[in-house]
Backbone as a ProteinNet text record, in pm:
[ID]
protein_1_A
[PRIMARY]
XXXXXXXXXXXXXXXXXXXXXXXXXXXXXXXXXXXXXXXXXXXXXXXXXXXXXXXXXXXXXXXXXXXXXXXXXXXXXXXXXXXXXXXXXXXXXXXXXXXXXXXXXXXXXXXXXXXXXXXXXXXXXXXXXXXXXXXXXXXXXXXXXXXXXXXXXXXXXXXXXXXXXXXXXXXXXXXXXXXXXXXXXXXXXXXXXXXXXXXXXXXXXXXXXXXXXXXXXXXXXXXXXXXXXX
[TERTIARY]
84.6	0	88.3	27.8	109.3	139.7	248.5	282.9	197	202.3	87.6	-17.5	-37.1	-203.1	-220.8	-89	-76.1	-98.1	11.4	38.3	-93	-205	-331.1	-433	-423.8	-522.1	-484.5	-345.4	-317.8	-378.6	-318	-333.2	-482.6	-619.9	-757.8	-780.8	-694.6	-757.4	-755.8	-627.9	-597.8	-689.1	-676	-774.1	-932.1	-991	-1102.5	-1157.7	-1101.4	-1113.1	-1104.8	-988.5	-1007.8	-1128.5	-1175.5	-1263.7	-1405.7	-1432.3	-1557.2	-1517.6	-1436.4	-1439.3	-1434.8	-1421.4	-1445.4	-1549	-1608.2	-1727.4	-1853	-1948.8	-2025.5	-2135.1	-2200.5	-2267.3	-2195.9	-2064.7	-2043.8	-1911.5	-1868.6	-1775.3	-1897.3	-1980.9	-2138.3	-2133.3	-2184.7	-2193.1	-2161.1	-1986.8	-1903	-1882.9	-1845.8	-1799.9	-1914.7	-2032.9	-2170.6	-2169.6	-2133.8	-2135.3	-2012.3	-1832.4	-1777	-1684.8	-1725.4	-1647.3	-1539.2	-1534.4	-1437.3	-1242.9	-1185.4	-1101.2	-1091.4	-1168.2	-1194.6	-1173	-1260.3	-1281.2	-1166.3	-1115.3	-954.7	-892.5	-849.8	-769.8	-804.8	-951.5	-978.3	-941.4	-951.3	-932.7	-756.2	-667.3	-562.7	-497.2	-540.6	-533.2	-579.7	-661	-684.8	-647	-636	-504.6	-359.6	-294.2	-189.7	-218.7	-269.4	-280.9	-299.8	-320.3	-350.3	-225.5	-173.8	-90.5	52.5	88.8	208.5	250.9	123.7	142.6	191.1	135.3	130.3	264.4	350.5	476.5	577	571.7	585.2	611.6	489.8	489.8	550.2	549.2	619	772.4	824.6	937.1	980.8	914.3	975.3	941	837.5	818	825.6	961	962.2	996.4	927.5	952.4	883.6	791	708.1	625.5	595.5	504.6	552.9	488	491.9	572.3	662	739.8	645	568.4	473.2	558.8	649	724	866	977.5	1106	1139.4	1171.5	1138.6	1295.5	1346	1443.7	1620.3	1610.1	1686.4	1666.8	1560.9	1515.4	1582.5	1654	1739.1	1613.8	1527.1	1429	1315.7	1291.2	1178.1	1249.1	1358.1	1419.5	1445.6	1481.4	1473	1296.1	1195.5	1072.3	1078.5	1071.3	1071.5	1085.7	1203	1276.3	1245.3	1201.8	1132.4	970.9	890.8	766.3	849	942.5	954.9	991.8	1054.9	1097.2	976.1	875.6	759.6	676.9	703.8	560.9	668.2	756.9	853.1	812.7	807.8	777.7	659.6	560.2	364.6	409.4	415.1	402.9	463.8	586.8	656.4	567.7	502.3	371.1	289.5	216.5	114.5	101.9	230.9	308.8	325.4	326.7	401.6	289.9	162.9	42.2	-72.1	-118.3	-263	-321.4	-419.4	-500	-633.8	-695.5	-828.7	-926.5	-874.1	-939.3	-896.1	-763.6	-716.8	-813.4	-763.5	-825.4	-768.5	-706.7	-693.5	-639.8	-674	-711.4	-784.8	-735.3	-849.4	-942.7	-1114.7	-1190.4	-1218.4	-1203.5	-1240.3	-1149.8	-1028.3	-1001.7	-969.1	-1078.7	-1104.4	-1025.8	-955.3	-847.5	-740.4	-754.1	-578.6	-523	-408.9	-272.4	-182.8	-25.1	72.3	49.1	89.6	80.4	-82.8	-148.2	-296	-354.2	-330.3	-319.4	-217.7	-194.9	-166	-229.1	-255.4	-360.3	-437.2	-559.9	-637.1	-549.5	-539.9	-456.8	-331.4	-231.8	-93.9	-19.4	-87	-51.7	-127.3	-231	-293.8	-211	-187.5	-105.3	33.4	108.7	204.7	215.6	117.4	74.1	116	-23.8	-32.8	88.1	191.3	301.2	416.8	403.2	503.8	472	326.1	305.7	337	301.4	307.7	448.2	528.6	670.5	740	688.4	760.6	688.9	573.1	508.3	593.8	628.3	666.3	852.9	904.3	1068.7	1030.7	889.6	896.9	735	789.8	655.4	641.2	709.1	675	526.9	443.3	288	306.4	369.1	340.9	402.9	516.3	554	412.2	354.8	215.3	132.3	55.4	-19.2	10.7	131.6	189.7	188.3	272.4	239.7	139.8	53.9	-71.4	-173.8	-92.9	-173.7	-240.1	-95.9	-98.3	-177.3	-180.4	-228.8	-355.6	-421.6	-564.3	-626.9	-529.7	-559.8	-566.6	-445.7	-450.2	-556.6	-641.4	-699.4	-850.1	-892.4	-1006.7	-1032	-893	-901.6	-958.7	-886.1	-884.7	-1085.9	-1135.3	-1218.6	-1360	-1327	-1387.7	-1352.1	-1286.8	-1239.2	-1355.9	-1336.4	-1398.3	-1579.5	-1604	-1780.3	-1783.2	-1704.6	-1730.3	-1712	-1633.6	-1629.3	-1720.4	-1754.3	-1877	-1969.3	-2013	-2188.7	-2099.4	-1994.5	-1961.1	-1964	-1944.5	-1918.5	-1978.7	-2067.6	-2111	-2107.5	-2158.3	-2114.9	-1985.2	-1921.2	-1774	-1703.7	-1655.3	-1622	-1671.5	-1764.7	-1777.2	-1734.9	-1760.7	-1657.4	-1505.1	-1479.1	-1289.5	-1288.5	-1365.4	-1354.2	-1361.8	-1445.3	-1460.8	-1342.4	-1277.8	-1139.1	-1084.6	-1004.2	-925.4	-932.4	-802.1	-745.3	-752.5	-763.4	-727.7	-578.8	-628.3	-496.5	-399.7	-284.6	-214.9	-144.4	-239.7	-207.9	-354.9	-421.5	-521.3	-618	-649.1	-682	-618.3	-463.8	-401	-383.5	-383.8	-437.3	-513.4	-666.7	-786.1	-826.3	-716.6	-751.8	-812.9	-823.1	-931.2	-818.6	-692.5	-596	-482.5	-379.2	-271.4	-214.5	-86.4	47.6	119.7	188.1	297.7	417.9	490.2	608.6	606.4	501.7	464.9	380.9	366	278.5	411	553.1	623.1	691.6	652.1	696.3	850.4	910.4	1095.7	1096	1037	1121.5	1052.3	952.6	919.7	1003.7	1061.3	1114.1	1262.6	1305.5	1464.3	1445.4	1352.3	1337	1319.8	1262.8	1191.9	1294.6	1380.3	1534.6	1626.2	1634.1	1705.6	1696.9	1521.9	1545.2	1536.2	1519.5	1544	1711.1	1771.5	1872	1988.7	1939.5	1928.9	1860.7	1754.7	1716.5	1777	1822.3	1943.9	2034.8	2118.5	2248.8	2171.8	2087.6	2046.7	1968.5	1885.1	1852	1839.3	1993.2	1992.3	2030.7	2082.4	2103.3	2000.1	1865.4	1759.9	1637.2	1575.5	1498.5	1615	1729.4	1759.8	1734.3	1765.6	1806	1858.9	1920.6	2021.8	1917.9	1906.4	1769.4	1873	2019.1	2095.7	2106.7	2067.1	2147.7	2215.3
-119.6	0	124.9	229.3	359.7	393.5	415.1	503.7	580.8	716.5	818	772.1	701.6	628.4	599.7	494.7	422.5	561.3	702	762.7	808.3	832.9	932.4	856	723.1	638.1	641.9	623.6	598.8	776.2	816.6	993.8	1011.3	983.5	975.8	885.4	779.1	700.7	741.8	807.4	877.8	978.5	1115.7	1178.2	1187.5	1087.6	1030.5	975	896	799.3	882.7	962.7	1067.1	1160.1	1229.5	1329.7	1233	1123.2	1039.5	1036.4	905.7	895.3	1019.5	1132.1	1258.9	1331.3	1276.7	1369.9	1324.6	1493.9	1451.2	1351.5	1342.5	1195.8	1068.5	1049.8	916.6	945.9	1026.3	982.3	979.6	1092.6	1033.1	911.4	854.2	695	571	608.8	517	524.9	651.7	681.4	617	597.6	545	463.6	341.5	218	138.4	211.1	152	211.5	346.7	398.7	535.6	601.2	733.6	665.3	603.7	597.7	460.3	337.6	267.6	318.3	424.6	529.2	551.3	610.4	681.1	649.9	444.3	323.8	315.8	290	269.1	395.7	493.1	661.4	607.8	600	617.4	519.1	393.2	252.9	291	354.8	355.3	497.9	582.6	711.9	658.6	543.6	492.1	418.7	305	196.1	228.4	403.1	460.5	585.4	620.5	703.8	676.9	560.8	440.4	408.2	306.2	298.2	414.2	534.1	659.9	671.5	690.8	742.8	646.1	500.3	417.4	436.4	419.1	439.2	545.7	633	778.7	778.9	731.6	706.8	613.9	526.1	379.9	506.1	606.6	652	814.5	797.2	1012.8	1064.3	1162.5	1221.2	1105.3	1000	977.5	1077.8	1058	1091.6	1255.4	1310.4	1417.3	1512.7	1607.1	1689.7	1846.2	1866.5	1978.5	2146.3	2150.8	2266.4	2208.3	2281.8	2290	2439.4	2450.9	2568.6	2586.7	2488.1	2456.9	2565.7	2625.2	2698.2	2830	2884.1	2980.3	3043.7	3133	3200	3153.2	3309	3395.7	3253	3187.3	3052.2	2991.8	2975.9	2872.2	2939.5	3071.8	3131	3126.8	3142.4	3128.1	3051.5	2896.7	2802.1	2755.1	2763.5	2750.3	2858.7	2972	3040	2982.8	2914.9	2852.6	2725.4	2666.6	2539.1	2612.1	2693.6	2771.9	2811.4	2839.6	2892.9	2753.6	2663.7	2604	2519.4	2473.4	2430.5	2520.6	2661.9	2701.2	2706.6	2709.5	2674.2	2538.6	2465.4	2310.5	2299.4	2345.8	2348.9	2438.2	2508.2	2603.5	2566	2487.4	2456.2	2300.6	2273.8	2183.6	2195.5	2326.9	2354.3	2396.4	2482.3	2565	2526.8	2379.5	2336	2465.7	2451.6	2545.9	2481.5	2538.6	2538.7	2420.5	2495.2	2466.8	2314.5	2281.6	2148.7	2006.3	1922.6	1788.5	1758.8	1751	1742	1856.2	1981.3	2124.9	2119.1	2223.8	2247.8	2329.6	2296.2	2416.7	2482.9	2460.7	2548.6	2691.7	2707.7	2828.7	2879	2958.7	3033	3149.6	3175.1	3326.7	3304.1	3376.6	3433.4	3430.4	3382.4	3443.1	3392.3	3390.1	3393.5	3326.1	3211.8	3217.1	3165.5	3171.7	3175	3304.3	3382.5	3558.6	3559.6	3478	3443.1	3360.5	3290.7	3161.7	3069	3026.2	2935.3	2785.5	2783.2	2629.1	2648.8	2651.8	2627.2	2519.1	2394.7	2280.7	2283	2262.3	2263.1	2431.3	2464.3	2566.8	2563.1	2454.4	2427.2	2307.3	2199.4	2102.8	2125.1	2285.9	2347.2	2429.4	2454.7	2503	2405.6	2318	2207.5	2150	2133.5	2053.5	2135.1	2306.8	2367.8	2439.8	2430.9	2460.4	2336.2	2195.5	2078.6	2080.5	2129.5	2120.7	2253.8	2375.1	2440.2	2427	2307.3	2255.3	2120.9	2048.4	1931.5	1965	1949	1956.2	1893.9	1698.4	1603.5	1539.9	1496.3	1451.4	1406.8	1264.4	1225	1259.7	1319.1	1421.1	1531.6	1606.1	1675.4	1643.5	1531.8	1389.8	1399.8	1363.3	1337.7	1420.2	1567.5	1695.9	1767.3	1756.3	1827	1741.6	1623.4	1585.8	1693.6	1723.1	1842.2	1921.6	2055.8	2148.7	2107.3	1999.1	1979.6	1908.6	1832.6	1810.9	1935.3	2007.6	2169	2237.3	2271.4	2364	2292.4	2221.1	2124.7	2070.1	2066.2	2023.4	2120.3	2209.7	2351.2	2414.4	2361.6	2398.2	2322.5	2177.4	2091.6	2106.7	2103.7	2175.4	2252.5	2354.9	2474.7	2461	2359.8	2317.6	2268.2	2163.9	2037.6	2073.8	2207.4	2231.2	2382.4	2391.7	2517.4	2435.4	2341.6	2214.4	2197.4	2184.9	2074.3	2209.8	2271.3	2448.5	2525.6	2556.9	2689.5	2796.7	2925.5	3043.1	3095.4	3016.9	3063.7	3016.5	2907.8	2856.6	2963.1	3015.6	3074.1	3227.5	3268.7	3367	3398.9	3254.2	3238.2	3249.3	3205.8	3244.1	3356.6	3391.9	3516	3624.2	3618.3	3697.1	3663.3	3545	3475.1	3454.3	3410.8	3356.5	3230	3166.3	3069.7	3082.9	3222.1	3251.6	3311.3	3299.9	3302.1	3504.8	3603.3	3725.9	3802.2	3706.4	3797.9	3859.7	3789.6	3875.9	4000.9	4005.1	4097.1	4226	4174	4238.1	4330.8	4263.8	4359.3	4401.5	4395.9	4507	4433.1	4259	4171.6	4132.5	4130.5	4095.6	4191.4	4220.6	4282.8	4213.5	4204.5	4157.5	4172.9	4098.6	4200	4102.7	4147.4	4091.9	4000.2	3952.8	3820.3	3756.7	3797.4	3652.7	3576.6	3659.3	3565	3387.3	3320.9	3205.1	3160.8	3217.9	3202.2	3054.6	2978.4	2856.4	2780.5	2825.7	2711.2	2805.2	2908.5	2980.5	2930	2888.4	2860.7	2666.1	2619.5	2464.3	2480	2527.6	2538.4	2564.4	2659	2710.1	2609.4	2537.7	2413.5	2322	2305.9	2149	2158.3	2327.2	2330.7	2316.7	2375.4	2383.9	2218.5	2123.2	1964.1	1935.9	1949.2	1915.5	1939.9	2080.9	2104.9	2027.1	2031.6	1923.6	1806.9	1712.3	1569.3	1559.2	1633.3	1599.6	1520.4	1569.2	1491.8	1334.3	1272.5	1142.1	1121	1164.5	1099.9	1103.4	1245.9	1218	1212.5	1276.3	1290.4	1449.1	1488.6	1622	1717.7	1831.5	1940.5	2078.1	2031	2189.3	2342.7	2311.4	2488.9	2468.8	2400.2	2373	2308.3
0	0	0	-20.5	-84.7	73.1	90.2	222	294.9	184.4	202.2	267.6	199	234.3	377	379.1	535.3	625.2	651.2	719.7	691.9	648	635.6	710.7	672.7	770.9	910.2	971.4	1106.6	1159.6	1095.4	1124.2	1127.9	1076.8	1081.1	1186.9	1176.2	1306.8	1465.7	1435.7	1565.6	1594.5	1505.8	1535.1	1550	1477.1	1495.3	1566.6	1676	1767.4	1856.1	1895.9	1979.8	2029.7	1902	1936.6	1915.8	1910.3	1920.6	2082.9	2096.3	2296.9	2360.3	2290.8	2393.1	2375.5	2255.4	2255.6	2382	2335.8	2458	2445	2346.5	2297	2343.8	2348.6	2370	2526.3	2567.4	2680.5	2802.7	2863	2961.9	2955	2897.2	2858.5	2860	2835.3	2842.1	3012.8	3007.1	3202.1	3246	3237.1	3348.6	3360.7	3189.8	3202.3	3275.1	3252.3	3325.5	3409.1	3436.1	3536.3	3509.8	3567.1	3559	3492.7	3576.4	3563.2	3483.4	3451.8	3327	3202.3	3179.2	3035.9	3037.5	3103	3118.2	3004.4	3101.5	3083.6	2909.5	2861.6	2736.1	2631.3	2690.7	2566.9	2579.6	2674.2	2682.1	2594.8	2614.9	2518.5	2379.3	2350.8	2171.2	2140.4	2232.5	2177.4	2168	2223.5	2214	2078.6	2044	1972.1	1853.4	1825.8	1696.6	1674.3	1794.1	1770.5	1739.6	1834	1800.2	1653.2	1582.6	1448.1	1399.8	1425.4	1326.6	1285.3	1454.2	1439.9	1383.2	1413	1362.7	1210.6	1112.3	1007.6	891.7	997.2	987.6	967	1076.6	1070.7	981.5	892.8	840.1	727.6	695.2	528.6	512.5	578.5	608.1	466.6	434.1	279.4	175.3	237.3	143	49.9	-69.1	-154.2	-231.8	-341.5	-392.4	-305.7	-324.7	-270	-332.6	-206	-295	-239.5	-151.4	-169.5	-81.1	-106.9	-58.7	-2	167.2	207	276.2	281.8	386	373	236.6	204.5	204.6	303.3	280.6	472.5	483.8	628.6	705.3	703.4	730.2	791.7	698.4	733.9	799.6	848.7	944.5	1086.5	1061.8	1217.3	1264.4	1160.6	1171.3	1298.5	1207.9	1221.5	1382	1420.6	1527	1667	1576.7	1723	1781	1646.8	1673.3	1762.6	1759.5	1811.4	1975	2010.4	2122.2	2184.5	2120.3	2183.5	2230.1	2119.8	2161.3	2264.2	2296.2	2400.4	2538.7	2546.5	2648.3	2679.1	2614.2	2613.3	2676.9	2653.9	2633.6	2858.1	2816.1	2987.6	3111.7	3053.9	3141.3	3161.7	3079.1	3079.9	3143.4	3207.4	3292.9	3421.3	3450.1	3571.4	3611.9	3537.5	3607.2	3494.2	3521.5	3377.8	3462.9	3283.1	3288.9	3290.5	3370.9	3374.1	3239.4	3158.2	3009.7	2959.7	3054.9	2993.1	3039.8	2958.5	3057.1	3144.3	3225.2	3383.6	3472.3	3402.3	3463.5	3576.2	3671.2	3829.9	3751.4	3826.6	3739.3	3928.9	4000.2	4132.7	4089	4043.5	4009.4	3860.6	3831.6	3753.7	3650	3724.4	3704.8	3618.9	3497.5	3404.8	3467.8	3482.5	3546.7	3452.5	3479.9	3389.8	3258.9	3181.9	3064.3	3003.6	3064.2	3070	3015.8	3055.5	2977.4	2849.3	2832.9	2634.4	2597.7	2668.1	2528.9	2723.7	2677.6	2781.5	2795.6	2649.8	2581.9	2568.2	2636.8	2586.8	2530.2	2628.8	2565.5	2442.6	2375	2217.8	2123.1	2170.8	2107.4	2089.8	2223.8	2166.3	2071.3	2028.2	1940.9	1809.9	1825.1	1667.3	1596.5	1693.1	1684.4	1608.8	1724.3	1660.4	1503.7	1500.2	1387.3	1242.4	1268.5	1164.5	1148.3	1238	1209.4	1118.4	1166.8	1103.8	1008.6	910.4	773.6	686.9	738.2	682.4	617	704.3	666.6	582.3	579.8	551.5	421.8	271.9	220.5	116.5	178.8	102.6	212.5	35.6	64.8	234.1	277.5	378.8	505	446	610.1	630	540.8	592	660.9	599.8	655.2	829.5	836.4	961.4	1063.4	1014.2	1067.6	1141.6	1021	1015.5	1129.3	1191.2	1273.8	1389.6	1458.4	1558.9	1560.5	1479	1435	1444	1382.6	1356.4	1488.8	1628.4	1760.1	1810	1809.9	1890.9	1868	1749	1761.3	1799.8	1683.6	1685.7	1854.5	1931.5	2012.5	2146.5	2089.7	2175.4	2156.4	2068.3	2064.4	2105.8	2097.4	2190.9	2307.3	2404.2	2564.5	2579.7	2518	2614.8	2575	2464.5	2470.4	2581.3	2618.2	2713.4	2836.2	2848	3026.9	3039.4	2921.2	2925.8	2984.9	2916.6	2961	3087	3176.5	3256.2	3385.2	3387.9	3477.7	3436.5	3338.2	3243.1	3286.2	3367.5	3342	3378	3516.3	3544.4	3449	3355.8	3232.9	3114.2	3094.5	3001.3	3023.1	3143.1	3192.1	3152.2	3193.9	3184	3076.4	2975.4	2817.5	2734.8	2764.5	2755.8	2834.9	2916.3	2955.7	2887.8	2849.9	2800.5	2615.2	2582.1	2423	2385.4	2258.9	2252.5	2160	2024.1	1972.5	2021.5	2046.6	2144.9	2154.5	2249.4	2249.6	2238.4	2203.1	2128.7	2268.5	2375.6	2473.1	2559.9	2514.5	2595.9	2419.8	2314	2224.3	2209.5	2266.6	2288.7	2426.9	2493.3	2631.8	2758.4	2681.1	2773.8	2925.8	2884.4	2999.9	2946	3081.8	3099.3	3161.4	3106.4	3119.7	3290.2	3355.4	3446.2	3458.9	3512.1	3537	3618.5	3692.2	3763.6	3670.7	3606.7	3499.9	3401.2	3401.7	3309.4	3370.8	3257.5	3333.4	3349.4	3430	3399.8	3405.7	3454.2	3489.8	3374.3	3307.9	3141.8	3034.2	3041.7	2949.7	2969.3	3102	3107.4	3065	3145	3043.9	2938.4	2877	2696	2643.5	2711.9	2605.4	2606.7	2745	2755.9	2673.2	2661.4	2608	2418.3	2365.4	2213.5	2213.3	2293.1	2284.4	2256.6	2361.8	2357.6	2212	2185.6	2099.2	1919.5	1948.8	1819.6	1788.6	1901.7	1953.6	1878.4	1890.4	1930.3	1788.7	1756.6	1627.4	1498.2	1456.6	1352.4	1385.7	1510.1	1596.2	1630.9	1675.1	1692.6	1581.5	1473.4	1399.5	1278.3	1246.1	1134.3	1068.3	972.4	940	1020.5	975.2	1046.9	1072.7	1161.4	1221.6	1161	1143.3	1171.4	1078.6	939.1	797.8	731.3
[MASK]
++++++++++++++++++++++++++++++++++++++++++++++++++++++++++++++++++++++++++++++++++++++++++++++++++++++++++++++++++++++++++++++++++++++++++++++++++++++++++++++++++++++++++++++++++++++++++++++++++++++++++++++++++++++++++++++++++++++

């Protein structure tokens, strides 16, 4: 079977399977019939069992299919590039150290913006959509996209199922926090909805995040292959 193909099916299966066991039609349901932390066990088991193959497959068919652009010689798109991977590294480490509200295993008893929450509700799905669309813009053979484009289409799609499901699950303080709050990352301190201070910056996901791109340059081309500096 065509590569492509393979990497587009695992990549649908994943995402598909996902946002069914989470939707609200079918996770009620499943949780009643066998339990809170059962469901868990089963979403966690077929988000693995579909995401595994993916990468799997990925890795055995990188630069499969049609080469629909070559970007990689371009300065300007590679410092791009690399500051989206820096960012979504420090989203990703924040949204680690202080979940947000909005996440799936977010506190909803408190309500309140504070540090990198007053840039985006979702950091982790923002750092997703980050990663995925920095690695589509260096990589723009058919099935590296496929692959990519997984992210991007969990982060946001994802980001946007969250805040239905804990609107029905909390509704007006949830829809509150939303209403203060971003999902694109600035856009509430943009329009005047939050202000910034010097206690909202996160030093200690900004000094990991720099750390671990920094590891990750180094390590690169020894663990996925290609030269991130050229």
């Amino acid at each position: 079977m065509d590569p492509v193909v393979i990497i587009g099916f695992w990549s649908a299966a994943f995402l598909v399977s996902h946002f069914i066991l989470s939707s609200e039609p079918i996770r009620p349901k499943l949780i009643a019939a066998v339990g809170e932390w059962p469901f868990r066990g089963i979403y966690s088991a077929v988000a693995l069992g579909t995401f595994i193959p993916l990468v799997v497959e990925f890795a055995r068919h990188k630069h499969a299919g049609a080469m629909l652009w070559y970007l990689r010689d371009i300065p300007p798109l590679r410092s791009l590039v690399w500051f989206m991977m820096l960012a979504a590294l420090i989203l990703f480490t924040a949204g680690l150290i202080t979940p947000s509200p909005a996440g799936m295993a977010g506190a909803t008893a408190e309500l309140v913006p504070r540090g990198e929450l007053k840039l985006t509700r979702h950091p982790g799905f923002v750092a997703f959509t980050l990663f995925g669309l920095a690695h589509m813009i260096m990589n723009g053979w058919a099935g590296d996209l496929l692959f990519f484009a997984t992210f991007p289409i969990l982060g946001i799609l994802g980001g946007f199922h969250q805040d239905a499901r804990k609107a029905q699950m909390i509704g007006e303080p949830y829809r509150r926090f939303v209403a203060a709050t971003s999902f694109f990352p600035g856009a509430a301190l943009l329009s005047g909805r939050q202000r910034w201070t010097s206690a909202d910056t996160p030093w200690r996901a900004i000094a990991i995040g720099a750390a671990v791109t920094i590891v990750l340059v180094a390590l690169h081309p020894m663990l996925f292959g290609g030269h991130p500096l050229g």
